[in-house]
Structures are given as C-alpha cells and as structure tokens.
C-alpha positions in Angstrom: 0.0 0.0 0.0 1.3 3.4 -0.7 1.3 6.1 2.2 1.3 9.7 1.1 2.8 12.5 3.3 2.5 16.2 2.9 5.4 18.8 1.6 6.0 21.4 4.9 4.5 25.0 4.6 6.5 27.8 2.9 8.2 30.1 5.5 7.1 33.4 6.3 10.6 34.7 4.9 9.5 33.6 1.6 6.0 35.0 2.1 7.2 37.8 3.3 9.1 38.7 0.3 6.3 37.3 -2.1 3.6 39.9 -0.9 6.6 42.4 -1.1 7.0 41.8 -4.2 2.7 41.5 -5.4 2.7 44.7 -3.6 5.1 46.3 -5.8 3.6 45.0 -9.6 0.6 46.5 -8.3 1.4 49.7 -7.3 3.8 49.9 -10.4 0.9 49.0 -12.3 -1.8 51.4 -10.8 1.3 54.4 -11.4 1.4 53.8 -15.0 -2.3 53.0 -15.5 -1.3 50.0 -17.9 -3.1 46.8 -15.9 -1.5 44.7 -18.0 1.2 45.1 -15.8 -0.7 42.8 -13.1 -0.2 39.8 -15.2 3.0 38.6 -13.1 0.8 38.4 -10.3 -0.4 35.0 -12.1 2.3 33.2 -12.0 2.8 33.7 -8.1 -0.2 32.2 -7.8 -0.1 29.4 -9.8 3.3 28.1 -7.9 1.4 28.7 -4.5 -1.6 26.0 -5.8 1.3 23.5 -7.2 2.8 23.5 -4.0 0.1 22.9 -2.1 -0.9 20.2 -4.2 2.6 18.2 -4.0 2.5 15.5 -2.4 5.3 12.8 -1.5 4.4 9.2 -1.8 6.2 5.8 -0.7 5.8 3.0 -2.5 5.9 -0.8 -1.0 9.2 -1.6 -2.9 10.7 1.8 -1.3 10.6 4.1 -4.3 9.7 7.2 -3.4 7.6 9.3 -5.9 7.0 12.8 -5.4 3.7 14.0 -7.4 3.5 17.4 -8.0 0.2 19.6 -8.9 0.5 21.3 -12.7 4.1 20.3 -12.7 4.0 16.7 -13.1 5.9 14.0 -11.2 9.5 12.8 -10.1 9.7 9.0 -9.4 13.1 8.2 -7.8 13.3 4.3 -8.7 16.3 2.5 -6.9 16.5 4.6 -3.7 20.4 4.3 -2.1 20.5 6.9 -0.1 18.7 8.9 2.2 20.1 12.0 4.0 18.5 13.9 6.7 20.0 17.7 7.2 19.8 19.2 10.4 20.4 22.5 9.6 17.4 24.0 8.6 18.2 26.0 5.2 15.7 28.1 3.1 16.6 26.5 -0.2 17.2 23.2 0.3 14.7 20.6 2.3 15.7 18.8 4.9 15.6 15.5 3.2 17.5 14.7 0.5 17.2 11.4 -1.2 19.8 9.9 -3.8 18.6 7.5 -6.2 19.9 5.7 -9.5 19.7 8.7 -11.8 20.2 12.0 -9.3 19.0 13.1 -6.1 15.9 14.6 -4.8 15.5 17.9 -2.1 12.0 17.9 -0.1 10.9 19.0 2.9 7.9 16.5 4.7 5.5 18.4 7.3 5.8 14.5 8.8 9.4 14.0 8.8 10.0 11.4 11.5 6.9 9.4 10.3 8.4 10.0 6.6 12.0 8.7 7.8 10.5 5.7 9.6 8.1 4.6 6.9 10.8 4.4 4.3 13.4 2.5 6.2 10.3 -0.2 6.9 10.1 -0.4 3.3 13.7 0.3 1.9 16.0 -1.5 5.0 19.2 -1.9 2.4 19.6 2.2 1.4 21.8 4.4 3.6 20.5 6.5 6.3 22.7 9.4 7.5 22.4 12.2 9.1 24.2 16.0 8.1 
C-alpha cells in the first residue's frame, strides 16, 4: 500500500518577500495605469496551488515518488540513499534522497513518520544524518 505525506509549509521569509513583491507590480501598475502590468501576479499564484498540491508518496518496494500539482511528477526508482540535514536551510529541504539517476531535495510536514516509513520499506539504502 502506498502512504502519502505532505510537503512542509512555505516560510514566512519567503512569504514575506512574495507579498513584497505582489505589492510592488501593483502599485507599479496602478502608477502607470497599464493593468497589463498585473499579469506577473499569475504566475505567483499558480506556484502557491502547485505546491500545495505536492505531495510525496512511498511505494511498498521503497521508491519514493513525489507528485507534483501542474508540474508533473518525479519518481526516484532504486533509492540508495537517504540524508536527513539538520540544519534547517531556506533552499534546500531537509531531506535529501539519492537515487539511481540524481537526487531529490523535499521538505515532509511529517518527517519522522516520513523517515520511519521508508526505512520499513527500503531497510538496504543508507540513512545518514548531516
């Protein structure tokens, strides 16, 4: 069976300097009276539904498969490695996983329920800790 866990919130840095940012195309555009201007403000808003859509799923043979919204899906098949950081950075999540063709940064709201479930279901990959 395949459990699902959800991606952490955004921080209120980033959120902070999103609105900053919405808060400037409008007044820019409200100056120059040309509304196209607002159209940016789309695109904002379209990453904010994708990422709350995202959605990180283990599978019983320990892939892990992370299904995004409008931007499709990355399925990391042949999981070796899975690194926990303990710093917490803005950038990067705290997980990183390293599979047969790259690695893959996240950042679980669950984390210690997402760390246990995939060593139950991948015992042979490498669990560290940075």
């Amino acid at each position: 069976m395949v459990r699902e866990f959800k991606i952490r919130r955004t921080p209120f840095k980033v959120w902070l300097g999103v609105v900053i940012v919405i808060v400037a195309i409008v007044l820019m555009a409200l100056h120059t009276e040309n509304y196209w201007n607002l159209s940016p403000i789309v695109l904002p808003v379209l990453l904010l539904i994708d990422e709350q859509m995202t959605r990180i799923q283990v599978q019983e043979n320990g892939d892990i498969w992370l299904k995004r919204g409008f931007s499709g899906s990355i399925k990391a098949y042949g999981v070796m490695r899975i690194v926990l950081r303990k710093k917490d950075s803005l950038l990067k999540g705290r997980v990183t996983v390293y599979y047969t063709k790259g690695f893959l940064n996240f950042d679980p709201a669950d984390l210690k329920g997402f760390l246990a479930c995939a060593k139950e279901r991948n015992p042979h990959a490498d669990y560290r800790e940075e």
